[in-house]
Rosetta silent file (secondary structure, phi, psi, omega in degrees, C-alpha in Angstrom):
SEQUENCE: XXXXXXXXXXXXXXXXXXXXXXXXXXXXXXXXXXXXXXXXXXXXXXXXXXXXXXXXXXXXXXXXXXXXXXXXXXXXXXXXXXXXXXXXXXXXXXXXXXXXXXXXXXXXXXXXXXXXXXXXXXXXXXXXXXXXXXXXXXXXXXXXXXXXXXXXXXXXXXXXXXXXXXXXXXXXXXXXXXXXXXXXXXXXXXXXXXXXXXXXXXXXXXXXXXXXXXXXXXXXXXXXXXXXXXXXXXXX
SCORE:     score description
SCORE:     0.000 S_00000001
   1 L     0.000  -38.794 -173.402    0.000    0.000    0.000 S_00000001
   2 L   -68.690  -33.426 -171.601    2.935    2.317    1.081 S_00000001
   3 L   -68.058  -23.609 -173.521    4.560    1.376   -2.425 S_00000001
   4 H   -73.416  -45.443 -158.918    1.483    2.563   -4.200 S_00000001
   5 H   -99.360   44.498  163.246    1.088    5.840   -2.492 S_00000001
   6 H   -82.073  -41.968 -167.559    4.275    6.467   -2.658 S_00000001
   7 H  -102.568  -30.261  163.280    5.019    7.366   -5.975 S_00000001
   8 H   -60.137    2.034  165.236    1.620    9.092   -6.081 S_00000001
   9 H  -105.362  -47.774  169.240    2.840   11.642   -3.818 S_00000001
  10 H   -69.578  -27.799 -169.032    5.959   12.242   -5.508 S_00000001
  11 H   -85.464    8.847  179.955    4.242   12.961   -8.661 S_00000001
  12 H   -51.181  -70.798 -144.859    1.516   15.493   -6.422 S_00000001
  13 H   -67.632  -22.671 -172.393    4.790   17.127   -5.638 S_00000001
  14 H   -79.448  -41.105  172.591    6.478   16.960   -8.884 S_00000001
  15 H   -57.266  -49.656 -158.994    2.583   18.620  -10.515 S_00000001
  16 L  -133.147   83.210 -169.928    2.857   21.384   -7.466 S_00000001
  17 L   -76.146  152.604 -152.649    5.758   21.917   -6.446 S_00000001
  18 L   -68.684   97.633  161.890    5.775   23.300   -2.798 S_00000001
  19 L   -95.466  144.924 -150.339    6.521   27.444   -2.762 S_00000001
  20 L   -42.965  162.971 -174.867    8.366   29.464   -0.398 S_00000001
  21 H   -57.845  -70.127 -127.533    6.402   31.244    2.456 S_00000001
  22 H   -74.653   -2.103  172.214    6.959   34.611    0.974 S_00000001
  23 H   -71.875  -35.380 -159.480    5.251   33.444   -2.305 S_00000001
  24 H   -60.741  -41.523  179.276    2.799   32.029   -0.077 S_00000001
  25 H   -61.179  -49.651  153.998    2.020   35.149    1.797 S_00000001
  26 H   -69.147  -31.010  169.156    1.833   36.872   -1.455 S_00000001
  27 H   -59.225   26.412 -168.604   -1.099   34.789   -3.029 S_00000001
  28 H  -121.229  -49.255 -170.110   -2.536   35.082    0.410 S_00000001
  29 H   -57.927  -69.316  179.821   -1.963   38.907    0.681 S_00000001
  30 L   161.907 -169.402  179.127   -3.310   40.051   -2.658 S_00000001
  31 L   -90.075   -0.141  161.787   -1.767   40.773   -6.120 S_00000001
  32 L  -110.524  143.826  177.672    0.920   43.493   -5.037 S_00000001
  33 L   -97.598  165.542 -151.043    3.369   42.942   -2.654 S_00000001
  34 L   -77.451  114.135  178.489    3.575   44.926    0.372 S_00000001
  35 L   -48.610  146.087  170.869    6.648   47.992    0.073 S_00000001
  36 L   -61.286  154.573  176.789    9.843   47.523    2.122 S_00000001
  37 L  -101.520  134.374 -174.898    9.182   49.764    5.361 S_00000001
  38 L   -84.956  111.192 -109.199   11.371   52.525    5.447 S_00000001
  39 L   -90.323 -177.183 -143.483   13.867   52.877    8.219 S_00000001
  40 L   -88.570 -176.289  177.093   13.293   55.797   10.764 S_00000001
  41 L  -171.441  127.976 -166.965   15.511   59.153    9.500 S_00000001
  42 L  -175.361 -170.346 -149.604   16.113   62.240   11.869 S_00000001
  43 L  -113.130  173.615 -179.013   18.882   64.257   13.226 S_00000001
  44 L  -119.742  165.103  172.929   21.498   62.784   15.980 S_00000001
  45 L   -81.876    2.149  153.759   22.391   65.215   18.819 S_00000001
  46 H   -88.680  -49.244  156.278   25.413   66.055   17.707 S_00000001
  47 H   -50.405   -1.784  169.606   23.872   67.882   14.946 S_00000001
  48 H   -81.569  -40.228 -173.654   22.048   69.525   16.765 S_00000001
  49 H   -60.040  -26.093  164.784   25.036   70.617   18.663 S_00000001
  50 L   -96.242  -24.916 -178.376   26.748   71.779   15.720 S_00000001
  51 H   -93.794  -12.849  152.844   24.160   73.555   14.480 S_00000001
  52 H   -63.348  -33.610  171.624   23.633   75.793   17.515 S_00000001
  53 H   -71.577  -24.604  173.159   27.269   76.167   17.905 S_00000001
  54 H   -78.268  -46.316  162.811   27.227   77.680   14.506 S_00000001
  55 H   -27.312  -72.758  176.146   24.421   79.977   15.274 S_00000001
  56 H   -30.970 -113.730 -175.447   26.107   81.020   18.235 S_00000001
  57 H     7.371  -53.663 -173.483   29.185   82.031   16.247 S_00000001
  58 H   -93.586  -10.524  144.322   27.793   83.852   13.364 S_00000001
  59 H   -43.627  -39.418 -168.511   25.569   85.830   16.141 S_00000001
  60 H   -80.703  -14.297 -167.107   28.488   86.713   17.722 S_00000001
  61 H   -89.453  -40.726 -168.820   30.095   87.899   14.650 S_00000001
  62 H   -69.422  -50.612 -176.971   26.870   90.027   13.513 S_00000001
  63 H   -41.013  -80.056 -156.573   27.195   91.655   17.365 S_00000001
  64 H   -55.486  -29.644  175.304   30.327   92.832   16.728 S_00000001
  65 H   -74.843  -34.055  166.635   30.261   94.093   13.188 S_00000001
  66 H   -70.851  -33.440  174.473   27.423   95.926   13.773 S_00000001
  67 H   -35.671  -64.792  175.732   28.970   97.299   16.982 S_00000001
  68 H   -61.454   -7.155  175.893   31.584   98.734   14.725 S_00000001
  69 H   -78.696  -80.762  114.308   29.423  100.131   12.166 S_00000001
  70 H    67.683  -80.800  177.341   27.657  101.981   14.828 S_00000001
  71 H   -44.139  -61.694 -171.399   30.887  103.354   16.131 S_00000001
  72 L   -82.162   13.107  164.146   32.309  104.657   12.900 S_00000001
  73 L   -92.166  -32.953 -167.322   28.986  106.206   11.774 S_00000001
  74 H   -75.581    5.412 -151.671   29.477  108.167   15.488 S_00000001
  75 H  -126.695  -30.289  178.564   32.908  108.761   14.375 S_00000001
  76 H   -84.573  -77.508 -145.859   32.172  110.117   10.775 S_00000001
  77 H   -51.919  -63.006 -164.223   28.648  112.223   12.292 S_00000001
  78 H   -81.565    5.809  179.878   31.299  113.895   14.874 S_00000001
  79 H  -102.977    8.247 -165.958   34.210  114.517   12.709 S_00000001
  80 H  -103.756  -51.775 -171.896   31.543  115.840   10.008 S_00000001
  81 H   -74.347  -28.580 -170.527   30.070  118.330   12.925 S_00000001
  82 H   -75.227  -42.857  178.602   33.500  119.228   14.370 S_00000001
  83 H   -86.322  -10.741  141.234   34.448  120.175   11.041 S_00000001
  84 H   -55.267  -57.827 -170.365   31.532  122.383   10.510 S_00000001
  85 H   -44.946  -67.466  177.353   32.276  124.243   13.960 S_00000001
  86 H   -29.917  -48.854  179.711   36.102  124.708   12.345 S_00000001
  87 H   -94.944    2.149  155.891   35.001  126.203    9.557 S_00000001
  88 H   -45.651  -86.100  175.367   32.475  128.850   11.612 S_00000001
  89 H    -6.308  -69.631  176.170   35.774  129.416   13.039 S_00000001
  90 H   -83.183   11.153  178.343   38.143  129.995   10.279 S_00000001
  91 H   -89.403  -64.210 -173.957   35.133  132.244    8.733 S_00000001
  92 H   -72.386  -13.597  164.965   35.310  134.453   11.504 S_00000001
  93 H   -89.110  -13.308  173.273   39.310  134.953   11.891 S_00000001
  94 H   -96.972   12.312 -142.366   39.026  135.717    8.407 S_00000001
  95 H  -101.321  -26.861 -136.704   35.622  138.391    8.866 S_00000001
  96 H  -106.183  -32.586  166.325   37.792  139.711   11.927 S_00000001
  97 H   -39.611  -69.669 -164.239   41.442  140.003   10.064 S_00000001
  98 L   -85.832   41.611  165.138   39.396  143.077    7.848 S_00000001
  99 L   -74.090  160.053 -171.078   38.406  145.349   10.430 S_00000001
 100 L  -118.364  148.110  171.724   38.858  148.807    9.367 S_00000001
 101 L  -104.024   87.665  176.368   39.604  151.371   11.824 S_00000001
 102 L  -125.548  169.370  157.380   36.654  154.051   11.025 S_00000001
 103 L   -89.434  153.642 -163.987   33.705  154.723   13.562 S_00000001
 104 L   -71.674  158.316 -172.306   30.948  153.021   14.306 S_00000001
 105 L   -69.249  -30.987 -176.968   27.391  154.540   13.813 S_00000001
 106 L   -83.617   -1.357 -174.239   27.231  154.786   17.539 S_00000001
 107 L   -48.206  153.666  141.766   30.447  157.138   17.593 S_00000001
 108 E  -145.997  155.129 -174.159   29.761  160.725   18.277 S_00000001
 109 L   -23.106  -16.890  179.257   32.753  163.783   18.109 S_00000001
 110 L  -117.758  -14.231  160.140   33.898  163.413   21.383 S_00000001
 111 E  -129.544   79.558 -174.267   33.564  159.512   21.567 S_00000001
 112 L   -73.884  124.869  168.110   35.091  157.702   18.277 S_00000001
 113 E   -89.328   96.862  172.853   34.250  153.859   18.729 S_00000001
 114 L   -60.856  -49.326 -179.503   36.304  151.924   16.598 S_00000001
 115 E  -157.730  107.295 -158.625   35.579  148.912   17.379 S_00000001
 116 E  -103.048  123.467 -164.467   32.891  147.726   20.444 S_00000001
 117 E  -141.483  107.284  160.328   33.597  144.360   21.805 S_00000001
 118 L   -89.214 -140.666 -176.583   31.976  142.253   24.609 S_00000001
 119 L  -101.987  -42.873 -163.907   32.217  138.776   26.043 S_00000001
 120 L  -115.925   -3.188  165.359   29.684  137.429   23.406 S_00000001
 121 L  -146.334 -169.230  172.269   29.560  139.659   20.703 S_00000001
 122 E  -166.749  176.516 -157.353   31.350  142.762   18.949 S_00000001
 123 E  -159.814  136.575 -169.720   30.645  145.197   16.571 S_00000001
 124 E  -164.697  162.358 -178.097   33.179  146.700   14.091 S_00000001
 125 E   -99.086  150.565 -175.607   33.412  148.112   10.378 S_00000001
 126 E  -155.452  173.032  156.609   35.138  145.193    7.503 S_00000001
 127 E   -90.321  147.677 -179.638   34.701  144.345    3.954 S_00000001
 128 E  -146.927  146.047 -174.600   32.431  142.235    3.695 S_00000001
 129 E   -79.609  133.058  178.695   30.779  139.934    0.530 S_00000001
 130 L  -126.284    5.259 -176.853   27.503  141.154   -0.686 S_00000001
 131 L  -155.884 -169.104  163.570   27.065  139.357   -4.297 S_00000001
 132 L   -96.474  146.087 -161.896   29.164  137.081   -6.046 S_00000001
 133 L    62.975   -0.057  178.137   32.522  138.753   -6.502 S_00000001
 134 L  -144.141  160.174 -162.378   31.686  141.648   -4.971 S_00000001
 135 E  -140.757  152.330 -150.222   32.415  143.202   -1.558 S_00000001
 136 E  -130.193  144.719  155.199   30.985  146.349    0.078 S_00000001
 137 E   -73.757  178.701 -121.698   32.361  148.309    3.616 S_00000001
 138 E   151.470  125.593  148.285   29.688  147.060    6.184 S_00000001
 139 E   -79.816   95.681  -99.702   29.160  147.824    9.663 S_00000001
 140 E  -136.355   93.776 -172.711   29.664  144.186   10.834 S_00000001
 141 E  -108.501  116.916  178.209   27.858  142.873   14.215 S_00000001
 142 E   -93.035  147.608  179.975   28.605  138.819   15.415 S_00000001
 143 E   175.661  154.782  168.538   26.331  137.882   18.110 S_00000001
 144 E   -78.676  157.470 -167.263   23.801  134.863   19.267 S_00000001
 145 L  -137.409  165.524 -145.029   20.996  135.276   18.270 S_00000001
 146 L   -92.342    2.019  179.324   17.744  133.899   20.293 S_00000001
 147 L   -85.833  -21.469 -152.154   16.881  130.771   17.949 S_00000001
 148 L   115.653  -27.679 -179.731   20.368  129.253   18.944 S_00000001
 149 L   -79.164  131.043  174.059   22.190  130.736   16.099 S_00000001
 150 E  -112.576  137.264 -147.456   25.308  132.745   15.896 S_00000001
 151 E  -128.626  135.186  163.807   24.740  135.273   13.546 S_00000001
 152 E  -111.320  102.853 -168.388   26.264  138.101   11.209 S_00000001
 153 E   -95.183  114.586  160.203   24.651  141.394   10.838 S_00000001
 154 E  -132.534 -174.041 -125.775   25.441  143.701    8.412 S_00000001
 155 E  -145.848  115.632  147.612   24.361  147.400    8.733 S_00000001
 156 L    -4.165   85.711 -173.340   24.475  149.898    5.946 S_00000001
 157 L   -60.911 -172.139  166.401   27.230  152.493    7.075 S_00000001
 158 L   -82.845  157.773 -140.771   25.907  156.128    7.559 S_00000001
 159 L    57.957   -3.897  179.770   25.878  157.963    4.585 S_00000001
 160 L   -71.906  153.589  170.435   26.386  154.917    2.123 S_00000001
 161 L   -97.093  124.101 -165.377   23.730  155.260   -0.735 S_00000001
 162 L   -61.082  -62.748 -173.492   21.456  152.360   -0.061 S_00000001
 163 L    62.965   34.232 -138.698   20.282  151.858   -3.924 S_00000001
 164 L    71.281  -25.675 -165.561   17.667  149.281   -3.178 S_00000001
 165 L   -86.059  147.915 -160.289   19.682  147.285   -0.883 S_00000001
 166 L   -81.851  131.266  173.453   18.237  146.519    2.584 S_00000001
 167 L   -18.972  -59.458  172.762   19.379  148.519    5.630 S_00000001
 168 E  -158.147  139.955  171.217   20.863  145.584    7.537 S_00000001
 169 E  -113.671  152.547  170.906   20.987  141.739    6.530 S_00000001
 170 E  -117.375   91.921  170.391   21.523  138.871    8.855 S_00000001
 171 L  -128.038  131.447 -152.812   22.754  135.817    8.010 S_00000001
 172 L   -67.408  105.715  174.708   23.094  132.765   10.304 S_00000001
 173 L   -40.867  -62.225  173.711   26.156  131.414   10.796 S_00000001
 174 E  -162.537  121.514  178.974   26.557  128.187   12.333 S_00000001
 175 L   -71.588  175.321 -169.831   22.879  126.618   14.502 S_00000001
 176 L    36.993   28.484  151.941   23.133  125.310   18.174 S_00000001
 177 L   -30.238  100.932  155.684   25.247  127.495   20.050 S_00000001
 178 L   -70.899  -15.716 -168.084   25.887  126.992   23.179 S_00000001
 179 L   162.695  124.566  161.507   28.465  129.504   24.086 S_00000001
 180 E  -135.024  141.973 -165.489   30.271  131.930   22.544 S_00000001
 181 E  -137.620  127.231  171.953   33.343  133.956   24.351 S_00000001
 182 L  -103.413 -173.731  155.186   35.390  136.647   22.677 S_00000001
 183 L  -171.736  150.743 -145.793   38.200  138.324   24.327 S_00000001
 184 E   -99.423  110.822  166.640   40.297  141.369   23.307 S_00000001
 185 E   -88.362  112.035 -175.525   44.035  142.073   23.216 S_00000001
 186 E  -110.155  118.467  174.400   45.654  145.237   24.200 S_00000001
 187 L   -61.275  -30.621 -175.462   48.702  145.985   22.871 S_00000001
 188 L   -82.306  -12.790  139.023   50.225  148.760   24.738 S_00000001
 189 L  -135.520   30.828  173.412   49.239  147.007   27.207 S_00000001
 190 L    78.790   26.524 -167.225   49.930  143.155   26.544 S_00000001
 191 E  -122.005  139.230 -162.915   46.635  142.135   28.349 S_00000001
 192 E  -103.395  148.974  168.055   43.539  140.192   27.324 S_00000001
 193 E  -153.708  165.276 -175.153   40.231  141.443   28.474 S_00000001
 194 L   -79.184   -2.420 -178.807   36.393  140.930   27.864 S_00000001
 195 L  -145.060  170.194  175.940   35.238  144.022   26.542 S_00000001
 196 E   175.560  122.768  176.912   36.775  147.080   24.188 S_00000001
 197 L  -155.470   63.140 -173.090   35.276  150.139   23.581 S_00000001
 198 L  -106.642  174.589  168.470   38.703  152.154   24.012 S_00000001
 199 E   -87.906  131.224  170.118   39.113  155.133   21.618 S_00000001
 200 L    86.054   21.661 -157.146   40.201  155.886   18.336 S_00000001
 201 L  -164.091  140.871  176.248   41.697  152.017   18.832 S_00000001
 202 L  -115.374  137.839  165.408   41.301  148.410   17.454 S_00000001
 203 L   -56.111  122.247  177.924   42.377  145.627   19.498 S_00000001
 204 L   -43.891  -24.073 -177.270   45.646  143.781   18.350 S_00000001
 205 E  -148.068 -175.221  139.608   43.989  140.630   18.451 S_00000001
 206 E  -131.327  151.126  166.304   41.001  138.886   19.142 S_00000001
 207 E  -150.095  161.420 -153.381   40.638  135.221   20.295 S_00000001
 208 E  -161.019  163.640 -171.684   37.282  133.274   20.864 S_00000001
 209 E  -140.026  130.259  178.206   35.891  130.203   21.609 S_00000001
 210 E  -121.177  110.054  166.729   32.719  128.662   20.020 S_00000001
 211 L   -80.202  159.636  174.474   30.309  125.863   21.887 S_00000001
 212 L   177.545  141.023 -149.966   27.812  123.902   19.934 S_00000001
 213 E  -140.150  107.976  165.781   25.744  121.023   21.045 S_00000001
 214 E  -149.256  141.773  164.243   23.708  118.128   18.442 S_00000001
 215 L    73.428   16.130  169.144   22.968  114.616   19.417 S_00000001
 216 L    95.202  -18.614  174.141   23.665  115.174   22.982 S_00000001
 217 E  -111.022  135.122 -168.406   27.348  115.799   22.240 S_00000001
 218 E  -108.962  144.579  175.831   28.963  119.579   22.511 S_00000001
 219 L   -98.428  132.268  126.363   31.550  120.539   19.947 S_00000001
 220 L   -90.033  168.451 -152.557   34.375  123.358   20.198 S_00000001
 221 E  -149.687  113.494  166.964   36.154  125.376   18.258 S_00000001
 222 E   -95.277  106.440 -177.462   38.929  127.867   19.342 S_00000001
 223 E  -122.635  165.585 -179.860   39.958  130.513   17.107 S_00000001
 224 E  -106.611  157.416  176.757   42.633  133.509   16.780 S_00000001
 225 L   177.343   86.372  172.791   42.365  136.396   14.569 S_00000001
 226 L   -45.943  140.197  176.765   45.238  139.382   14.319 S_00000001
 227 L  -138.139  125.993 -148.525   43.913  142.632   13.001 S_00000001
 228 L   -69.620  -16.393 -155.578   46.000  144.041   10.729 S_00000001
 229 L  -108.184    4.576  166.578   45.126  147.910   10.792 S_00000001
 230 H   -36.243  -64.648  158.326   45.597  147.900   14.663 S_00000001
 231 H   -33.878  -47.981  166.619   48.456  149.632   14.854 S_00000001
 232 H   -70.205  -34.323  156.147   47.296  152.235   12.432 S_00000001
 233 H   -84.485   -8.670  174.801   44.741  152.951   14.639 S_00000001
 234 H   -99.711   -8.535  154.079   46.353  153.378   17.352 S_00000001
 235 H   -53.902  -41.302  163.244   48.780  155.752   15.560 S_00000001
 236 L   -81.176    0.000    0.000   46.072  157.683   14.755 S_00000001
């Protein structure tokens, strides 16, 4: 009996032959097989660790560069304002250089004023520019003026023929004045003082100091300014 079913079993197996589980699973499964599953994917903590450390770094680098723009824009804005005050300065050593020794409108026969000088302003006759290329004698007054402004006034002398042109002009020098200080040099007798109103006499020198204050920061400006016809007035 065993010999009979014997070979009747090999040829079952030899008709169907026996297939592997995972064929089995697919005819079981359906007609596509199933995708490999894909492993997990994500960052390890040392990248993270590098990539913070890099932040860090290139934060620290942004601090500091802007820190320096920041500084050399403060460094340009006060060497840009410093150098305005300078040339207020070198304006007025050259306005002060052309005093003339005549009298002043306030003069009268028994008191010639040459030239009237206080701690913060003064008042004196110069050439002075009134167009382009051309320059007029002037009665010439520097002073603050109540906006903040240091100011130049000039003032018709007496007897000039006007010819349309306006009595006295002003124009503003340099804005945000804080302080302005002349002071006066007498030659004869080698001494600086805060006012001059002597007669018939120009002071040998003048020297001055200019304040000015923007952005919380004050700027100065010291200037000198020899006057040439001094002498000549006091000759006279």
């Amino acid at each position: 009996m065993n010999g009979l079913l014997l070979p009747t079993t090999t040829a079952m197996r030899a008709l169907f032959p026996r297939r592997p589980p995972h064929v089995r699973a697919k005819a079981v499964a359906g007609s596509r097989p199933l995708p490999p599953r894909p492993g997990i994917e994500g960052f390890a903590l040392i990248d993270v660790l590098v990539g913070l450390a890099l932040v860090s770094v290139i934060s620290a680098l942004m601090i500091v560069f802007l820190g320096q723009a920041r500084t050399m824009m403060r460094i340009s804005k006060a060497t840009q304002m410093q150098t305005e005050v300078d040339a207020a300065t070198r304006f007025l050593e050259v306005t002060l250089s052309n005093a003339e020794a005549l009298p002043l409108a306030q003069s009268t026969p028994d008191d010639v004023i040459y030239f009237s000088g206080e701690a913060d302003r003064l008042r004196f006759n110069g050439i002075m520019a009134i167009g382009f290329g051309s320059a007029a004698l002037r009665e010439v007054t520097i002073l603050p003026t109540g906006d903040g402004r240091l100011s130049i006034v000039q003032n018709l002398r007496r007897g000039s023929s006007a010819g349309g042109e306006a009595e006295s002009r002003t124009v503003p020098l340099i804005g945000g004045v804080t302080g302005v200080r002349f002071e006066y040099l007498d030659g004869s007798k080698g001494t600086w003082s805060v006012d001059w109103k002597t007669n018939r006499r120009l002071p040998s020198a003048v020297r001055f100091r200019i304040s000015v204050a923007r952005d919380g920061a004050i700027y100065a400006s010291d200037g000198f300014a020899r006057l040439s016809l001094a002498s000549l007035g006091a000759r006279r």
